[in-house]
TITI-381623 format. One record per residue: x, y, z of N, C-alpha, C, O in turn; residue in one letter. Coordinates in steps of 0.02 Angstrom, whole numbers, padded with zeros to 5 digits, always signed. Last residue first. Example, Ala and Ser with C-alpha at 12.3 -4.5 7.8 and 13.67 -1.06 7.14 Angstrom:
+00642-00112+00354+00684-00053+00357+00645+00002+00394+00670+00057+00402S
+00660-00284+00390+00615-00225+00390+00660-00165+00390+00712-00166+00423A
END
This chain:
+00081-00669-04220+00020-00651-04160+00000-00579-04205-00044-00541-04185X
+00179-00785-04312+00164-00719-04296+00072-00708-04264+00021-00735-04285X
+00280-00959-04278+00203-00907-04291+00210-00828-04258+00235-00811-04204X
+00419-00965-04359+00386-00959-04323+00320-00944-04312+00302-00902-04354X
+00481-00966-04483+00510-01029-04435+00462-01029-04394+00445-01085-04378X
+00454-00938-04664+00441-00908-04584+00478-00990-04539+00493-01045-04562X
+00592-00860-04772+00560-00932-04749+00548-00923-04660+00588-00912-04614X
+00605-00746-04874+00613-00749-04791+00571-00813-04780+00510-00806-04781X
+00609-00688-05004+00617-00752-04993+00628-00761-04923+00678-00796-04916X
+00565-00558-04967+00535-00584-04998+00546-00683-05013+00504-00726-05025X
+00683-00489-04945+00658-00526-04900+00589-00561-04927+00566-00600-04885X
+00864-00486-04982+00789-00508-05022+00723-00546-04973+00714-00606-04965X
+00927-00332-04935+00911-00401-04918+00839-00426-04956+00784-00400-04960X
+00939-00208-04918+00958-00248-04989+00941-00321-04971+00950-00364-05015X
+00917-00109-04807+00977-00126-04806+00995-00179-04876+01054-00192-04888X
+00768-00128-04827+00801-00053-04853+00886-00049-04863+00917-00012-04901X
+00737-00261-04785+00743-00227-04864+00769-00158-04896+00784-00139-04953X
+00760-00211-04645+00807-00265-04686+00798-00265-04771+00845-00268-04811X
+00646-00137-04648+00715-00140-04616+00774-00168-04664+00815-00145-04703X
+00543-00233-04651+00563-00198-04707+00630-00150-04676+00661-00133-04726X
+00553-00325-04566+00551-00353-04630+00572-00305-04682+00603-00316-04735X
+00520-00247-04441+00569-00269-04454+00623-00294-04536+00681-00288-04555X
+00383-00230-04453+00437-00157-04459+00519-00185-04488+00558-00162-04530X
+00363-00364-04471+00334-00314-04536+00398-00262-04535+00441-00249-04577X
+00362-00389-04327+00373-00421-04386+00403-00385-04443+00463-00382-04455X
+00287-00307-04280+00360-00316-04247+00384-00342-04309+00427-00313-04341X
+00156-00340-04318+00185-00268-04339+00261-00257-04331+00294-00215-04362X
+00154-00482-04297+00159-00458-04350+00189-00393-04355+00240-00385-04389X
+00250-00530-04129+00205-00462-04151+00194-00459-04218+00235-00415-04232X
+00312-00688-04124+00315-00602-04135+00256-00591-04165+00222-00621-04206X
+00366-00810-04012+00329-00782-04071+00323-00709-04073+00328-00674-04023X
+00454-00861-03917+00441-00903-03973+00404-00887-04046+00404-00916-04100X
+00551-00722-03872+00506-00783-03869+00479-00818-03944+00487-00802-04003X
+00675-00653-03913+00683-00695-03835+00598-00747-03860+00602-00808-03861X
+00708-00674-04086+00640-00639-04033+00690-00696-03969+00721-00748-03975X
+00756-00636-04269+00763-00658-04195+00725-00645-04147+00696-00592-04158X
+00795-00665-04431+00759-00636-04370+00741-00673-04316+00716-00729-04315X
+00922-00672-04535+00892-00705-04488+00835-00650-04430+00856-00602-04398X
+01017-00687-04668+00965-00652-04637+00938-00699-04590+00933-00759-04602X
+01149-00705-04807+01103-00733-04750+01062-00678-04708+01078-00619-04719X
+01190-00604-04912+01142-00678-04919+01124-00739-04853+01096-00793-04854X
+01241-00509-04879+01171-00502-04894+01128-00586-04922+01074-00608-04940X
+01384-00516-04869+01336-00523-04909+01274-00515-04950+01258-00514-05009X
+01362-00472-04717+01376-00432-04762+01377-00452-04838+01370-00404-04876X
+01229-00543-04653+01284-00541-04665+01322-00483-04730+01294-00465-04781X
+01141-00515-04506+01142-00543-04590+01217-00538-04584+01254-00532-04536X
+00995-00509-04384+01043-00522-04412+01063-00540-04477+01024-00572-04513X
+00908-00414-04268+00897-00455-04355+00962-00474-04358+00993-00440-04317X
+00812-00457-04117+00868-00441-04164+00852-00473-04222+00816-00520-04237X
+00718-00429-03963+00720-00466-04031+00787-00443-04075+00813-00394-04048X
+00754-00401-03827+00709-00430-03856+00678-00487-03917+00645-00539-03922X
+00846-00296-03781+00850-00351-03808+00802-00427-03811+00817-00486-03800X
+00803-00156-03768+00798-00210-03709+00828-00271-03720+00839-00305-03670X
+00808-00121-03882+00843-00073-03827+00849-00126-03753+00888-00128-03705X
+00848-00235-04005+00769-00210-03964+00840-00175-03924+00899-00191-03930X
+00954-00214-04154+00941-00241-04096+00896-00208-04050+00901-00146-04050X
+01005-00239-04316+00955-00218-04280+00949-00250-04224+00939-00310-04227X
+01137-00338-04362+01092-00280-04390+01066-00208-04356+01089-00151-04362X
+01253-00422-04316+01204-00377-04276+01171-00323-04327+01187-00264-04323X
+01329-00501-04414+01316-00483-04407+01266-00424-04385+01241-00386-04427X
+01457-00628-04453+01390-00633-04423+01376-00554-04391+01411-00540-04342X
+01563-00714-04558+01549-00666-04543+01451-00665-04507+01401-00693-04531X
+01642-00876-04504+01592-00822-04562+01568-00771-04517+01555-00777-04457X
+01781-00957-04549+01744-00907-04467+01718-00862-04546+01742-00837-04597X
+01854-01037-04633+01817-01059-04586+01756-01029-04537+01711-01055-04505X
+01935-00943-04652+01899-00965-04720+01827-01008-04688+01769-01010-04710X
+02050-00944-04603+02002-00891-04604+01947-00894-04639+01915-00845-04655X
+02124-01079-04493+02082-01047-04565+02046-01007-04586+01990-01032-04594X
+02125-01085-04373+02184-01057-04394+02150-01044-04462+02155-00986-04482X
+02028-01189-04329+01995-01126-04330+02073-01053-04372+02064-00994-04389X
+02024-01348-04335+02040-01306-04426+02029-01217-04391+02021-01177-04436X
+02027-01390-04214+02090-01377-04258+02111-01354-04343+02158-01348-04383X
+01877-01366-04216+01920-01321-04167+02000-01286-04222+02020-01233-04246X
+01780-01385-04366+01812-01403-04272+01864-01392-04251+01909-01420-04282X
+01664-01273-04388+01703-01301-04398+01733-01336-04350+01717-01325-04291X
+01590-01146-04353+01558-01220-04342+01592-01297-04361+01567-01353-04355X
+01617-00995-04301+01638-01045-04343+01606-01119-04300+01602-01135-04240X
+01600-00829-04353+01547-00897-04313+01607-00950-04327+01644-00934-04373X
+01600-00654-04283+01631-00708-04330+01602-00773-04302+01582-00778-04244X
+01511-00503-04242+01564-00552-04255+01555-00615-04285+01502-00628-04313X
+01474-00355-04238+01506-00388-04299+01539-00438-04253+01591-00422-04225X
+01459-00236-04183+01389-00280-04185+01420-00335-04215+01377-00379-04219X
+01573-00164-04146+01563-00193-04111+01486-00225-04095+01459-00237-04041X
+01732-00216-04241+01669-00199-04243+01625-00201-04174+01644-00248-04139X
+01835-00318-04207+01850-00224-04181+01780-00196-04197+01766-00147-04163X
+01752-00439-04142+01792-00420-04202+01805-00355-04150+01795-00345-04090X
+01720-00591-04052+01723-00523-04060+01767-00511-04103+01815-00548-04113X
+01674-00775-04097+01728-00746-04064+01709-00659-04083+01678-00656-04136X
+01592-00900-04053+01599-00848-04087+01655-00823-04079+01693-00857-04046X
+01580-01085-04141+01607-01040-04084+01594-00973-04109+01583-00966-04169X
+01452-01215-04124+01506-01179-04132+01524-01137-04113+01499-01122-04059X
+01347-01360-04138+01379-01304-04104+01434-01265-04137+01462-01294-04184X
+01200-01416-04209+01261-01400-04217+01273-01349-04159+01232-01309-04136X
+01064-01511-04218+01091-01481-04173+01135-01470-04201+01139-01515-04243X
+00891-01590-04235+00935-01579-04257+00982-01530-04226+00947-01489-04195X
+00746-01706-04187+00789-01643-04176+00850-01636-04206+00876-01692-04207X
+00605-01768-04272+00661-01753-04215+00689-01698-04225+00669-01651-04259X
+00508-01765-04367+00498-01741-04292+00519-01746-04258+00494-01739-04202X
+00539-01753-04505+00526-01814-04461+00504-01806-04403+00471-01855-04384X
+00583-01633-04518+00517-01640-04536+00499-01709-04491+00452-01714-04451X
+00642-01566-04349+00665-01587-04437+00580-01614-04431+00538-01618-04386X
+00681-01431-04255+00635-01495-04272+00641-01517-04333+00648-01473-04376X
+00846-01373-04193+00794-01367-04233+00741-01432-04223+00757-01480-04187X
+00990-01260-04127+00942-01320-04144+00887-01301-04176+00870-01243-04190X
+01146-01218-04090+01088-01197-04146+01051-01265-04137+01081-01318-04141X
+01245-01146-03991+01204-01191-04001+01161-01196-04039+01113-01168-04013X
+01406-01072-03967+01364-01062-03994+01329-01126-04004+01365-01172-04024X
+01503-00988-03859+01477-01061-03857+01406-01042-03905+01361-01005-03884X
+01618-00868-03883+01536-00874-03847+01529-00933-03895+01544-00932-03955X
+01775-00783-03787+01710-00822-03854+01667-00840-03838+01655-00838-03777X
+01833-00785-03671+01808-00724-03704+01770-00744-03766+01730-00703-03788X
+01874-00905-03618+01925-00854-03656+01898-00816-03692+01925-00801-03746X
+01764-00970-03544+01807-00931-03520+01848-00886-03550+01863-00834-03522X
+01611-00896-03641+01674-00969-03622+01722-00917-03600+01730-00858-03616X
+01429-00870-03635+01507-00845-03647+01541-00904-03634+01512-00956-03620X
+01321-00938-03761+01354-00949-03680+01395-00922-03685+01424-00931-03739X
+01171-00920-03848+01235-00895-03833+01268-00912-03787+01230-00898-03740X
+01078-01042-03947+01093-01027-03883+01160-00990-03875+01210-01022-03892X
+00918-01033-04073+01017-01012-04060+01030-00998-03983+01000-00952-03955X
+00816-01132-04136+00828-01083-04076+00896-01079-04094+00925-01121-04128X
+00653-01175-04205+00743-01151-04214+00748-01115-04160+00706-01078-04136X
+00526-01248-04229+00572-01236-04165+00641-01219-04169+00683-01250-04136X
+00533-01330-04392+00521-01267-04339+00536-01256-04257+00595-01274-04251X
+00625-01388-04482+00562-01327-04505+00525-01293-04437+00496-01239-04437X
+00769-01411-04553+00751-01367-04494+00673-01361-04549+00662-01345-04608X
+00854-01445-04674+00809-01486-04634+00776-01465-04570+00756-01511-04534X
+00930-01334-04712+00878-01356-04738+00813-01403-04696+00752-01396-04692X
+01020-01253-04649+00977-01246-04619+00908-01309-04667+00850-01316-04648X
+01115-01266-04747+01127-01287-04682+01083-01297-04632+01092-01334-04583X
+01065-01184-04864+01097-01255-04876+01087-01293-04802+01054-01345-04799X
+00953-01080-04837+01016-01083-04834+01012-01158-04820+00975-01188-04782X
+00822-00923-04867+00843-01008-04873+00920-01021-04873+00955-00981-04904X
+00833-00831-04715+00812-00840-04792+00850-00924-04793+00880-00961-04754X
+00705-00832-04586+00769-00825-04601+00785-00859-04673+00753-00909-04690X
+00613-00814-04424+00615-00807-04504+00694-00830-04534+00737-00843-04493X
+00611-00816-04294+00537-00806-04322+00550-00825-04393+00504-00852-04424X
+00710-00930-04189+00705-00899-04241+00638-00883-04266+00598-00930-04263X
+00735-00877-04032+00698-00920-04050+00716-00866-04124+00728-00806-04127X
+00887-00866-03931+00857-00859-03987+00810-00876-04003+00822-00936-03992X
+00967-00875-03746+00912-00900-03820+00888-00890-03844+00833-00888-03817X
+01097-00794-03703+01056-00827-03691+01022-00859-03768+01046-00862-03825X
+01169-00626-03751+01185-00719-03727+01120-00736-03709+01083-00688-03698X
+01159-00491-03748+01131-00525-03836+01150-00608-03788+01126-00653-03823X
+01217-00449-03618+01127-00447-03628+01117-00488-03706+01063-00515-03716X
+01348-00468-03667+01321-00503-03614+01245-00496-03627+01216-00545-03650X
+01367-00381-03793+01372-00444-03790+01338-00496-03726+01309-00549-03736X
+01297-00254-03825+01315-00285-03759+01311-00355-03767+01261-00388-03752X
+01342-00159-03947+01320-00209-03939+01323-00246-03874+01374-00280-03876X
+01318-00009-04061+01352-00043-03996+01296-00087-03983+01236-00078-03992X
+01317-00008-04185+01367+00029-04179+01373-00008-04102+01427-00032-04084X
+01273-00147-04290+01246-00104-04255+01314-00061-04228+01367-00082-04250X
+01348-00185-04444+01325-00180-04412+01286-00135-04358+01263-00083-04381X
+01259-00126-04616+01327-00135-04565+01303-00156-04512+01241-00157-04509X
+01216-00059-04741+01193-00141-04738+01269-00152-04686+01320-00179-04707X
+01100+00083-04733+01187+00051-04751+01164-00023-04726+01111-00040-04700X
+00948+00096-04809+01008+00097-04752+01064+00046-04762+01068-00009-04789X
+00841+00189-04915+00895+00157-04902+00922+00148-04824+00915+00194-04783X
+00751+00302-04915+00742+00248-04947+00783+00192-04924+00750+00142-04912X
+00858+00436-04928+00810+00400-04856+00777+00340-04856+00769+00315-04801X
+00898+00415-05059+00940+00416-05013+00902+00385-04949+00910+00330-04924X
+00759+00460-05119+00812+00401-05124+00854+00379-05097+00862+00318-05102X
+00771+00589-05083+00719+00569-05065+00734+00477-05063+00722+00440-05015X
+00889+00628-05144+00887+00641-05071+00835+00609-05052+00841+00591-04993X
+00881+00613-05276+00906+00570-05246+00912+00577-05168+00938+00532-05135X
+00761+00711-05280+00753+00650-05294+00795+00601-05288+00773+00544-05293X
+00803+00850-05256+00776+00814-05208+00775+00751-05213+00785+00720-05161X
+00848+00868-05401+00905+00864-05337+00868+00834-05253+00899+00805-05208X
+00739+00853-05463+00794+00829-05494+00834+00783-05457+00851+00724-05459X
+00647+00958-05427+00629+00892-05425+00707+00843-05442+00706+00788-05416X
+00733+01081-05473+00711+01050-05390+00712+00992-05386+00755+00962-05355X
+00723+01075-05600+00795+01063-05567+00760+01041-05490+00767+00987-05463X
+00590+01085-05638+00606+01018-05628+00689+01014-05625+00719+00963-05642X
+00576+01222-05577+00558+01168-05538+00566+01084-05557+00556+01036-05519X
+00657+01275-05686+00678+01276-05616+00644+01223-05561+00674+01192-05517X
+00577+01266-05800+00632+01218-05772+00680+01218-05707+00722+01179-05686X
+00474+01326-05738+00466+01260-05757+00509+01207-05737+00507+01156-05702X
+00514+01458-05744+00490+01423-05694+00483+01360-05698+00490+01333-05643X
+00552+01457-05881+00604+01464-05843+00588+01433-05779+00626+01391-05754X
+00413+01466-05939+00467+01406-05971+00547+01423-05918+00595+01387-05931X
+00362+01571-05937+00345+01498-05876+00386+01449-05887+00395+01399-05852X
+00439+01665-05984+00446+01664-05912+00420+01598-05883+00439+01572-05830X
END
């Protein structure tokens, strides 16, 4: 008889254990709704993993949103390079049928017919107020964390950090941009 109880309880343990695994996790998509108008304005970056493009950036990153008349959004990325100037690219966004999900391109204009050109950019996690946001890509090889100000909350931080690890992101390589309070 204990040998039946036994294995009944390690059937329990069995079937809970990917349910418990399951909660462990979150899908790696975007957000379900996004107010493009409240996400415009300026970014300060807190974090964001290592990337080719970003190399010479070490701190003051910001991203500026502007809408444009034909419904795309004027994208501004700057930075401080080690030297202690400034560095800058613009580009464009444009909306998908998703509606945390859209597309970047930094390319110039007359290559935008190239799909190859417009990378995928996507709304993770967004404050109710809009505050702060994560962003990645469906990849999973870009990541970015975001704040309206120049610096975040460690705990803001942290919650966030692991957020994004539950979605697969290696945050462990998260290169800080910013100071945490």
């Amino acid at each position: 008889m204990r040998r039946g109880k036994a294995s009944w309880l390690a059937m329990g343990l069995a079937v809970a254990m990917p349910v418990a695994h399951a909660q462990e996790t979150l899908p790696n998509e975007p957000v379900k709704q996004l107010d493009l108008k409240r996400y415009l304005g300026e970014w300060h970056e807190i974090a964001h993993l290592p990337m080719f493009f970003q190399r010479q950036c070490v701190d003051s990153i910001t991203a500026t949103y502007t809408a444009m008349p034909d419904g795309q959004v004027h994208v501004h990325n700057a930075c401080r390079t080690q030297e202690g100037g400034h560095d800058a690219a613009d580009g464009v966004a444009r909306t998908t049928e998703k509606a945390g999900a859209l597309q970047v391109r930094f390319a110039p204009a007359w290559l935008s017919w190239l799909p190859w050109v417009w990378a995928d950019y996507w709304v993770l996690d967004v404050d109710p107020d809009y505050r702060w946001a994560v962003v990645g890509s469906p990849s999973r090889r870009y990541l970015w964390v975001l704040s309206r100000d120049a610096e975040m909350q460690r705990a803001q931080f942290e919650a966030l950090r692991h957020r994004a690890s539950l979605r697969g992101y290696p945050v462990e390589r998260l290169v800080m941009s910013a100071p945490l309070n």
